[in-house]
N, CA, C and O atoms as a CHARMM CRD file, in Angstrom:
* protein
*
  216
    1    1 UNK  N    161.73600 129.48600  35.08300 PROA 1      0.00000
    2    1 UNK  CA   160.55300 130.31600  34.94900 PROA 1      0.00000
    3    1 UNK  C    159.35800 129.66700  35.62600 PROA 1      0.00000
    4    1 UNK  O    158.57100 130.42400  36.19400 PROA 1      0.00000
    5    2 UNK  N    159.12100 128.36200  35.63700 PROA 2      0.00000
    6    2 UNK  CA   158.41600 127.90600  36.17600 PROA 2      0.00000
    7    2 UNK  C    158.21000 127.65500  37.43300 PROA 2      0.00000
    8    2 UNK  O    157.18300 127.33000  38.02800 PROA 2      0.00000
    9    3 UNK  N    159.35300 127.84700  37.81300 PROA 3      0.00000
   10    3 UNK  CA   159.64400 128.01200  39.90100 PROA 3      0.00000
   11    3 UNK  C    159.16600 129.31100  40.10900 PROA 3      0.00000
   12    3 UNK  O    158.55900 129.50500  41.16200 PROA 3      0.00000
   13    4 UNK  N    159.33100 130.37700  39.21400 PROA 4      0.00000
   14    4 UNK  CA   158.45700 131.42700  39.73900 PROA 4      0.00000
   15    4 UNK  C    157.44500 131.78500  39.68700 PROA 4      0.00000
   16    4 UNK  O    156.96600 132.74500  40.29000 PROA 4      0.00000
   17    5 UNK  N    156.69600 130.73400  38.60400 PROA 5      0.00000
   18    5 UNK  CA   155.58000 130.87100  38.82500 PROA 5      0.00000
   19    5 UNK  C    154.90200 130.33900  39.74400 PROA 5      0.00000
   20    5 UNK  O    154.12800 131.13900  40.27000 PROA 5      0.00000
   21    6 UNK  N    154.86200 128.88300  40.32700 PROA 6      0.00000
   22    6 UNK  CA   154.57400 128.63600  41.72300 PROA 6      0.00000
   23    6 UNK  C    154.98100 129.23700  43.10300 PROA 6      0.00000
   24    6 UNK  O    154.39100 129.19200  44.18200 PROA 6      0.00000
   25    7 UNK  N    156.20300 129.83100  42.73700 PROA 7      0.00000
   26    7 UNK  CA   156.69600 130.73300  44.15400 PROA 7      0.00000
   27    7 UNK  C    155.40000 131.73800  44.54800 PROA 7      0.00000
   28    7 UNK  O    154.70300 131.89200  45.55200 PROA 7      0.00000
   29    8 UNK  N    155.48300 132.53500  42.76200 PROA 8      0.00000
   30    8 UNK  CA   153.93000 133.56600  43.06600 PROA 8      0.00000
   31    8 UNK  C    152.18000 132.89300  43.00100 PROA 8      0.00000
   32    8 UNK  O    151.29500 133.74700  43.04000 PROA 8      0.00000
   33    9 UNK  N    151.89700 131.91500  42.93800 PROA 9      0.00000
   34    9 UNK  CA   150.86300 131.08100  43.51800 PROA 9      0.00000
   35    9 UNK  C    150.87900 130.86600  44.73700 PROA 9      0.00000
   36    9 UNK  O    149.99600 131.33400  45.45700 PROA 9      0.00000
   37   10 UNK  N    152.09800 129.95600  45.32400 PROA 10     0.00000
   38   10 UNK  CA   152.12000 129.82300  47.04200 PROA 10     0.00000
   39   10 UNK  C    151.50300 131.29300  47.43600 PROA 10     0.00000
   40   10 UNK  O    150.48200 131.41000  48.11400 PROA 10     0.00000
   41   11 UNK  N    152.26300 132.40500  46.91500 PROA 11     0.00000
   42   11 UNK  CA   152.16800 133.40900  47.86200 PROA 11     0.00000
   43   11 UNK  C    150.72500 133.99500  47.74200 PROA 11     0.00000
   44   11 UNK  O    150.07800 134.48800  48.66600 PROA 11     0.00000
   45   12 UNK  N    150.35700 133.86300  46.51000 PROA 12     0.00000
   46   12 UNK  CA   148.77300 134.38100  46.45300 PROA 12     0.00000
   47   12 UNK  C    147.79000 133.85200  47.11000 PROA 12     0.00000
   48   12 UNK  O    146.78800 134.39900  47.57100 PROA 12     0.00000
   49   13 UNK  N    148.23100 132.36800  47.14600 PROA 13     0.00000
   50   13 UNK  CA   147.14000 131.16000  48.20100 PROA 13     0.00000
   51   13 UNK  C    147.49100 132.18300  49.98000 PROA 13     0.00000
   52   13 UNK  O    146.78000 132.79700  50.77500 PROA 13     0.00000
   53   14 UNK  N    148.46700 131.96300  49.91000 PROA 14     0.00000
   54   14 UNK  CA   148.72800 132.34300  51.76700 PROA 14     0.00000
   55   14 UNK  C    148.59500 134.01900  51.52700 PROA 14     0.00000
   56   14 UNK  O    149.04900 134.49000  52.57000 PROA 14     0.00000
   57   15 UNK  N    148.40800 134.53400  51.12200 PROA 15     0.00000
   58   15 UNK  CA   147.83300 136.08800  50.87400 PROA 15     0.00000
   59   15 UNK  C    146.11500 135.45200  51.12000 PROA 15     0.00000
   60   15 UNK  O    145.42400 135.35400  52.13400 PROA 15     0.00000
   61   16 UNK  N    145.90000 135.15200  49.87300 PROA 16     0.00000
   62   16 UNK  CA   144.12200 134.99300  50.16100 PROA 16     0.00000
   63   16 UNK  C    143.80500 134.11200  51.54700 PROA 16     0.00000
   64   16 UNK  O    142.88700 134.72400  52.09200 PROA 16     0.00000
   65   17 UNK  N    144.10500 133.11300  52.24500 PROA 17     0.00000
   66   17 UNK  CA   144.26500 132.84300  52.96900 PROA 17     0.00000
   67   17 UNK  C    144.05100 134.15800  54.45500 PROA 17     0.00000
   68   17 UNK  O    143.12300 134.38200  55.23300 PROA 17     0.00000
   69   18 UNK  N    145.54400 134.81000  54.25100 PROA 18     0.00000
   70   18 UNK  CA   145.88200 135.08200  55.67100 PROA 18     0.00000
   71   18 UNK  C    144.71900 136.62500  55.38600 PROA 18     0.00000
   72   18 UNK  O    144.62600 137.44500  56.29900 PROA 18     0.00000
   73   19 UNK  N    144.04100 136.80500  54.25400 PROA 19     0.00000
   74   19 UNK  CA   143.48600 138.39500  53.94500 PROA 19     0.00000
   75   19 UNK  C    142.50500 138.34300  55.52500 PROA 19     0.00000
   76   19 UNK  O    142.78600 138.97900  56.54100 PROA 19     0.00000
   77   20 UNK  N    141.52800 137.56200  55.37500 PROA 20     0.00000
   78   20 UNK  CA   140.93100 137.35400  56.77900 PROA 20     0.00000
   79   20 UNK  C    141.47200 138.51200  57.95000 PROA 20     0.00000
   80   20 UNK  O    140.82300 139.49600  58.30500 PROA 20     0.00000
   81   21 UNK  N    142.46200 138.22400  58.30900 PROA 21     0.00000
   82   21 UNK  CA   143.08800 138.29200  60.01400 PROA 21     0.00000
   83   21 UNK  C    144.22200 139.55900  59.83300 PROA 21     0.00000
   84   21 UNK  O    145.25400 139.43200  60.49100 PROA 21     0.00000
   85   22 UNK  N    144.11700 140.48100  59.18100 PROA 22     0.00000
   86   22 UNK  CA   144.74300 141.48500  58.35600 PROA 22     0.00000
   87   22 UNK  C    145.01100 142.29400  59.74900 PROA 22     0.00000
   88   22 UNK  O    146.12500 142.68400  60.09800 PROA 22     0.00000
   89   23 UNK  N    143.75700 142.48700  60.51600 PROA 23     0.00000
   90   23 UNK  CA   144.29900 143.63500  61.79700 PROA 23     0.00000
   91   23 UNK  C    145.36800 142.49400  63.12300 PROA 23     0.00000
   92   23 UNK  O    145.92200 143.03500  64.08000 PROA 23     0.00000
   93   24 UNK  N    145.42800 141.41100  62.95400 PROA 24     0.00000
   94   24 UNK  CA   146.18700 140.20500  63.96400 PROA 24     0.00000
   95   24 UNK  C    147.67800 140.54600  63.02800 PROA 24     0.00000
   96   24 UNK  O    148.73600 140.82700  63.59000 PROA 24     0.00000
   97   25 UNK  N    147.53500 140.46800  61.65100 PROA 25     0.00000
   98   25 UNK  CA   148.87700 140.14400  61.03700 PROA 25     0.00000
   99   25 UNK  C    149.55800 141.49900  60.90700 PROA 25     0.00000
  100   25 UNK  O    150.76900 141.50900  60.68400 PROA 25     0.00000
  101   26 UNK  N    149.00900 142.44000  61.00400 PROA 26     0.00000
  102   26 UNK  CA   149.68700 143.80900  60.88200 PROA 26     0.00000
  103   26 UNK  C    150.43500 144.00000  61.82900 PROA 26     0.00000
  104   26 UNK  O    151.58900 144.40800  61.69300 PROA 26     0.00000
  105   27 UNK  N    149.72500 143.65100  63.27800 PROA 27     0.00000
  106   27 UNK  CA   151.38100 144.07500  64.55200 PROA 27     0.00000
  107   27 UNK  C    152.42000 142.87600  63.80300 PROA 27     0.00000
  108   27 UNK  O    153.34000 143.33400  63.12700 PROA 27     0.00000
  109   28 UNK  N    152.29300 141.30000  63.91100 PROA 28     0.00000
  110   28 UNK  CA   153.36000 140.65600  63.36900 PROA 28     0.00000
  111   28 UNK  C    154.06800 141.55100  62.40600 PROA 28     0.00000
  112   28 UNK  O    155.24300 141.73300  62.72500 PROA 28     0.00000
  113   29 UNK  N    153.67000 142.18000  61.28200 PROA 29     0.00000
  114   29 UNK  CA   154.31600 142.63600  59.87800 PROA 29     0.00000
  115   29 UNK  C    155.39900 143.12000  60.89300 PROA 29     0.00000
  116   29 UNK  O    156.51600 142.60300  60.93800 PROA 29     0.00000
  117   30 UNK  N    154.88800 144.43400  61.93600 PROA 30     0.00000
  118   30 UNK  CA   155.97700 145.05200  62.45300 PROA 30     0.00000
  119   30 UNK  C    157.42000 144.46400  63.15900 PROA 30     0.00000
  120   30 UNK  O    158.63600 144.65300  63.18900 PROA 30     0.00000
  121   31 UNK  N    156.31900 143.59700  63.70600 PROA 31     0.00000
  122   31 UNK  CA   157.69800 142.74200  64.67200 PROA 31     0.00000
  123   31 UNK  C    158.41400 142.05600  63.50000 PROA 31     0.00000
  124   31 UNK  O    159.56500 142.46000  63.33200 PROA 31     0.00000
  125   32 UNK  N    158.11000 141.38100  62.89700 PROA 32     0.00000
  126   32 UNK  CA   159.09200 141.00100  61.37700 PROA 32     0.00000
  127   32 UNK  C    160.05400 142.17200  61.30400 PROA 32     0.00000
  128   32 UNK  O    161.25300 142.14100  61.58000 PROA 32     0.00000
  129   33 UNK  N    159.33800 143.21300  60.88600 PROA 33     0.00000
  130   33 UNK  CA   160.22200 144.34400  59.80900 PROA 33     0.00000
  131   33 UNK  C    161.42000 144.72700  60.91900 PROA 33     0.00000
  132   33 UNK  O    162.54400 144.97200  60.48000 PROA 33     0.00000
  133   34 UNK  N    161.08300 144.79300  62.85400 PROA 34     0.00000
  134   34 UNK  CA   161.89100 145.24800  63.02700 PROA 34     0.00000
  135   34 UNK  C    163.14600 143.96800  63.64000 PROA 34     0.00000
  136   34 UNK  O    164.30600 144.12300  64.02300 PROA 34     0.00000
  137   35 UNK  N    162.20200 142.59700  63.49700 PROA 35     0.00000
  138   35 UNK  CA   163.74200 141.66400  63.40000 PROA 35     0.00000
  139   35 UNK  C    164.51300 141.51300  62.50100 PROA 35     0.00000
  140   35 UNK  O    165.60000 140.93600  62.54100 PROA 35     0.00000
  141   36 UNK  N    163.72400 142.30200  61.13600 PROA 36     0.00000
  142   36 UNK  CA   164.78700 141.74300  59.85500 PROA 36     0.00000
  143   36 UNK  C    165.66300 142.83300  60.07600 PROA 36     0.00000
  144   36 UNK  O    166.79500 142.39600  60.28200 PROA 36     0.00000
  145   37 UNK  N    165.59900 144.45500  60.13300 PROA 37     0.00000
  146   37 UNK  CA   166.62300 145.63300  60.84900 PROA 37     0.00000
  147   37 UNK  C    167.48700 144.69200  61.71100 PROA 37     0.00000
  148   37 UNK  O    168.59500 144.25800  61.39600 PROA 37     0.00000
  149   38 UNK  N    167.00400 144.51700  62.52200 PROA 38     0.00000
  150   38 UNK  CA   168.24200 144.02500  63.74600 PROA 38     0.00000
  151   38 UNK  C    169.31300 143.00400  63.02900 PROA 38     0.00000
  152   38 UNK  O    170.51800 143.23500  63.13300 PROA 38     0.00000
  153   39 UNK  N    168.69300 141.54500  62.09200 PROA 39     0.00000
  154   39 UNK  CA   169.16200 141.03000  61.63800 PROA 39     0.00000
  155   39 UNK  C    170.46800 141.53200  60.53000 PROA 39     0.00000
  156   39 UNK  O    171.50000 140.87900  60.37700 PROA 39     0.00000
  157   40 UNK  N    170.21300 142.57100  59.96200 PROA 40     0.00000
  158   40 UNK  CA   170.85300 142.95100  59.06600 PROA 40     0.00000
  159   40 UNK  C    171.97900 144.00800  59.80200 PROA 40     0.00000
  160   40 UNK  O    173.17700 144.02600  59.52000 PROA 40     0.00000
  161   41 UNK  N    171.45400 144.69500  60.59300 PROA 41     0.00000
  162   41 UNK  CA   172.06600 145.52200  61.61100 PROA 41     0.00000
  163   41 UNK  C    173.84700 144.42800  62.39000 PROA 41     0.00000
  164   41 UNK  O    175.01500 144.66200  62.70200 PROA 41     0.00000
  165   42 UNK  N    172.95300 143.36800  62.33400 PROA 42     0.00000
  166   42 UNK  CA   173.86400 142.43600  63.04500 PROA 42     0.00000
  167   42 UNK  C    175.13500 142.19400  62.04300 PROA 42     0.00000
  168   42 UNK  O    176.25200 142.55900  62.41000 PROA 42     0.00000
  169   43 UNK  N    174.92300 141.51000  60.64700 PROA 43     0.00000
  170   43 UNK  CA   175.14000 140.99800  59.73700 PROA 43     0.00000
  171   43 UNK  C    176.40800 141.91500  59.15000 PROA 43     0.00000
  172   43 UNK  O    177.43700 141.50800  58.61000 PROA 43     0.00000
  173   44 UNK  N    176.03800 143.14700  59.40300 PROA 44     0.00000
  174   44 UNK  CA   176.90000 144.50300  58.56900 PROA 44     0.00000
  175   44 UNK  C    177.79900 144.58300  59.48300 PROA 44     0.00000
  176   44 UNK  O    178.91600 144.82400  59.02500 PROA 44     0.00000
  177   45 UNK  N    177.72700 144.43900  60.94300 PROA 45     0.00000
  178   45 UNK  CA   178.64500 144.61000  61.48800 PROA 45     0.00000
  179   45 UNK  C    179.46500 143.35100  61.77800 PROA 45     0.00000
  180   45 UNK  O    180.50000 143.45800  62.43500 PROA 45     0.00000
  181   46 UNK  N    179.08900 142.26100  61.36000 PROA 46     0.00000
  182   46 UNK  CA   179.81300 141.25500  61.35400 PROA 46     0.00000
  183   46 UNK  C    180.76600 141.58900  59.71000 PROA 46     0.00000
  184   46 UNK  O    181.95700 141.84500  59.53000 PROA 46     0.00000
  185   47 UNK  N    180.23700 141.52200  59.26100 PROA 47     0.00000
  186   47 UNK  CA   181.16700 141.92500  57.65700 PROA 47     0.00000
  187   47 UNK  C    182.18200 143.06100  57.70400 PROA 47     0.00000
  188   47 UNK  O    183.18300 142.95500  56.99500 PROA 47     0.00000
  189   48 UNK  N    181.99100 144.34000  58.61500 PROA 48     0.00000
  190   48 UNK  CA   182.67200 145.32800  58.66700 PROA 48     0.00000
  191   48 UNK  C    183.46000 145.15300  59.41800 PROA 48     0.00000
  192   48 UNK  O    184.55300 145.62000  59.09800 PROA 48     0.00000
  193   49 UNK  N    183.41200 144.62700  60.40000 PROA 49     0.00000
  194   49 UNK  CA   184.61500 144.38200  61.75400 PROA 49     0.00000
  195   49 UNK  C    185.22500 142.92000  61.59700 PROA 49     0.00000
  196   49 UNK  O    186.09300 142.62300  62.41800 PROA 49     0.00000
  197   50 UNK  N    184.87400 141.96700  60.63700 PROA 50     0.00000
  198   50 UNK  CA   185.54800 140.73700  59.71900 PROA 50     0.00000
  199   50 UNK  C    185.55600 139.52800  61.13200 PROA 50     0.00000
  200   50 UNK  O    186.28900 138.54600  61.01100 PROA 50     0.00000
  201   51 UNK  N    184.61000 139.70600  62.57500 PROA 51     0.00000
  202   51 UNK  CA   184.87000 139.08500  63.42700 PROA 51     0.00000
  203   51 UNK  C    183.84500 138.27300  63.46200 PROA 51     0.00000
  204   51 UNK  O    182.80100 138.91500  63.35000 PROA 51     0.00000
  205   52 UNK  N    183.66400 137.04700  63.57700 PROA 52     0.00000
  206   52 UNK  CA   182.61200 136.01900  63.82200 PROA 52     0.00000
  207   52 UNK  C    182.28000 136.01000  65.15400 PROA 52     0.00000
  208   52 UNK  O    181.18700 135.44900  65.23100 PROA 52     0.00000
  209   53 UNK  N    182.68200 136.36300  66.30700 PROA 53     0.00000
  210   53 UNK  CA   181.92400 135.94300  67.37300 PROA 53     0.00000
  211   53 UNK  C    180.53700 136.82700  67.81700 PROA 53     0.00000
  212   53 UNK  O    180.03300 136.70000  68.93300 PROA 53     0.00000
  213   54 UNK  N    180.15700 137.47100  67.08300 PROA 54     0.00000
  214   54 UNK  CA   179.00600 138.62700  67.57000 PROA 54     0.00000
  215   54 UNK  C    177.73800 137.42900  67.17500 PROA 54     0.00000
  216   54 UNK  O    176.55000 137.71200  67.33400 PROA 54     0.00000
């Protein structure tokens, strides 16, 4: 219980922190959201086709 409570501190510090630069971090958000798709995109088809070399 106590790891989550510092997990949600870190994140409130680097929230208050990054609040500043909100219109810089919004294109990043996107490019994140659409590497974590690809990532997972990747991942499913590694699990479904049972082949490691992709």
């Amino acid at each position: 219980m106590n790891l989550l409570l510092v997990i949600i501190a870190i994140i409130a510090v680097v929230l208050l922190v990054t609040g500043g630069f909100v219109q810089s971090l919004n294109f990043l958000l996107w490019v994140g959201i659409v590497l974590a798709i690809i990532a997972i995109i990747v991942f499913l088809a590694r699990v479904i086709t049972g082949r490691r070399s992709l």
